[in-house]
N, C-alpha and C positions, 0 to 999 in steps of 0.2 A: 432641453438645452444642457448641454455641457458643464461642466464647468468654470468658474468666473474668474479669471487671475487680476485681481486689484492690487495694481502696480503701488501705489500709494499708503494704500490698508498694511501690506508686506513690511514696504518698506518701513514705516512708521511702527511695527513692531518688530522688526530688527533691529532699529536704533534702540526702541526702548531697552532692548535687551542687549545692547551693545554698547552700552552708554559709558564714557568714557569717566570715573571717577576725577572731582576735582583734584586729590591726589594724587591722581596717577600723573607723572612727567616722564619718567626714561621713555627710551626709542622701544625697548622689549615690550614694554606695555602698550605701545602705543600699535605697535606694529603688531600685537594678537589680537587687539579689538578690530585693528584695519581688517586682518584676515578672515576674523571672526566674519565681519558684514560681508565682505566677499564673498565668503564661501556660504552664507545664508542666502543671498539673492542667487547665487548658482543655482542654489537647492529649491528657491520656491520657482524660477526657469525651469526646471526637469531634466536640467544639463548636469552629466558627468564631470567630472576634474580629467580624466581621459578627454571627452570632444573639446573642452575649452581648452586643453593643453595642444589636442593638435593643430585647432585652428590658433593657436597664437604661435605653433612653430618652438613649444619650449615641451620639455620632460615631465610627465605627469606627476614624476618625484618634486620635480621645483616649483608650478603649484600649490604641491597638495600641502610644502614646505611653505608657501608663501601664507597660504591659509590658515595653518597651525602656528605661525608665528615663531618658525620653528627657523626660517633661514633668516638674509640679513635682510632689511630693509628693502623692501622693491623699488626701485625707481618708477616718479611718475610717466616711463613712457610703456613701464611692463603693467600700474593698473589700467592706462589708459588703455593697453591693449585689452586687457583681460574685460573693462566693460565694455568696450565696442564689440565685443561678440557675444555680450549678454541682453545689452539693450535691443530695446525692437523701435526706438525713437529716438529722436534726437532729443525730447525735453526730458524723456528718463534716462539720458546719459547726465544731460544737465544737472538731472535731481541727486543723481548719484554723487557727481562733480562737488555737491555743495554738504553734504553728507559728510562724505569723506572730510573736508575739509574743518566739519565740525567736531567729527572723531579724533581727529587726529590733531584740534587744537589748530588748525593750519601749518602745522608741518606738511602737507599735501596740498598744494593750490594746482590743481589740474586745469589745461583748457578746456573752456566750453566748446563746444558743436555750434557755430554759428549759425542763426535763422535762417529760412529761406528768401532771399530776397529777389537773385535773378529769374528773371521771367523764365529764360530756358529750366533754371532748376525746379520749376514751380511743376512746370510737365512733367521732370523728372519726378519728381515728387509724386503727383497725379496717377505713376504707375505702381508705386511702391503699392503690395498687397496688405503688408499689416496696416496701412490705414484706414482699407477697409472695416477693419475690427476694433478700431481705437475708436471710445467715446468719451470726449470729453463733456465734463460737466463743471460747473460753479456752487462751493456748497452757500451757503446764509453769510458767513464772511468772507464771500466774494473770491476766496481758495479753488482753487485751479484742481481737478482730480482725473486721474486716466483710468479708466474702466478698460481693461482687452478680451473681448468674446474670443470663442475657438470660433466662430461664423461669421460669415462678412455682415457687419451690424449696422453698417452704413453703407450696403449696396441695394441700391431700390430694386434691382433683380429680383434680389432675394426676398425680401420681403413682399414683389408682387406674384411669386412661388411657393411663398409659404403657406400650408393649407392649415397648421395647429393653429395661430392664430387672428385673430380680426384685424381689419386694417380698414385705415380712415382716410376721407382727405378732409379737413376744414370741420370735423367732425362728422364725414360722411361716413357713414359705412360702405365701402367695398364692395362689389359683389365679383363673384369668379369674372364675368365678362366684364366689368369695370375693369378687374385687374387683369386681364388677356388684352382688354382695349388698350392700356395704358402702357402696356410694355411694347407693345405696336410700335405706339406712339415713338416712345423714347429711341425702340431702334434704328426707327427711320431715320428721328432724326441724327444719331451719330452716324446713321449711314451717307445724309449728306454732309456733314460737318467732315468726315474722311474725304470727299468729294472737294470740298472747298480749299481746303487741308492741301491736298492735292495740285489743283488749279494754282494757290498761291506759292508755292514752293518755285514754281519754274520763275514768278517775277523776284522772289530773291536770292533765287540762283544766279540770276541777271544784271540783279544788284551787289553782288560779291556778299551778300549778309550771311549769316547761320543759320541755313535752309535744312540740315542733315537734322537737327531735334523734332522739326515737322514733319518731315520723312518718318521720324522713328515715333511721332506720335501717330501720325496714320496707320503704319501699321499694325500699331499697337492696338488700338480701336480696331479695325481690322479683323484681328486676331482674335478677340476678347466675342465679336460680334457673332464670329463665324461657332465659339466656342460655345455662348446660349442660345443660338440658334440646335 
């Protein structure tokens, strides 16, 4: 395995080392320790100040200026951009959001990323690839932590593919044909669930409802099917 990037472990030593002096008030100081964090979570990503600059659509000189503390104050809608193309979730944009806001004293109160709550975004959701690799866990005080593998760590696929190591169910062990059996299984069944998927689309098409996210989850399953096959 690869290696581990612990979104939380980072960031928690970035802060330490970016920690804003009770003394410190002006905007100058405030705004090098902001750049400071910025340009640390860049750096533990593997992202250039060039690709974040292109994808935000700005000059890798006014970045790499916003980082060094060196231009004027960024407005919150240039960090906002700059983390939505760092984050790979929506609760480590959040984490970021609250960060910042302690850095900088709250001169920076940024919007959150709101929850998932629509059913249709929930599918949405359902296809996004890095959650296959997002794990979360709970430490002893009940603290929220994100773990991101370079592997999908939460696709049963994978893990019934995997030959390095053992694999359980209820504390069973596995055997190769357990895991050939089981993957059977599971294909079949998203192969009728596209099926169903399918069938039900034409009655709320009929109904005037939001048919087109069922359409695009069937194919999507689909796709994905025809791909481990």
């Amino acid at each position: 395995m690869s290696r581990i990037i612990l979104y939380y472990f980072y960031a928690w030593f970035i802060i330490k080392n970016t920690e804003v002096s009770p003394m410190v008030e002006s905007n100058d100081e405030l705004k090098k320790e902001l750049g400071r964090f910025l340009k640390s979570i860049r750096k533990q990503k593997g992202k250039t100040a060039s690709e974040i600059s292109k994808q935000m659509q700005y000059s890798q000189g006014h970045i790499s200026g916003i980082e060094n503390g060196v231009k004027s104050f960024p407005s919150n809608k240039l960090i906002e951009s700059y983390l939505m193309n760092i984050k790979d979730t929506n609760e480590e944009y959040n984490f970021y959001v609250d960060e910042i806001a302690k850095i900088t004293k709250n001169k920076v109160k940024l919007n959150k990323v709101s929850n998932v709550t629509n059913k249709m975004e929930i599918i949405d959701r359902m296809m996004d690839i890095p959650y296959s690799r997002e794990f979360i866990s709970f430490d002893d005080n009940n603290e929220k932590s994100f773990t991101i593998f370079n592997i999908s760590i939460n696709d049963l696929h994978f893990h019934l593919q995997d030959i390095n190591n053992y694999k359980f169910y209820k504390g069973i062990r596995l055997t190769d044909n357990d895991k050939n059996n089981i993957d059977k299984i599971l294909n079949n069944y998203f192969e009728n669930k596209s099926v169903i998927i399918k069938e039900n689309t034409k009655t709320l098409r009929d109904k005037n409802e939001n048919w087109e996210q069922l359409v695009k989850l069937s194919d999507y399953i689909d796709d994905k099917l025809d791909k481990k096959n």
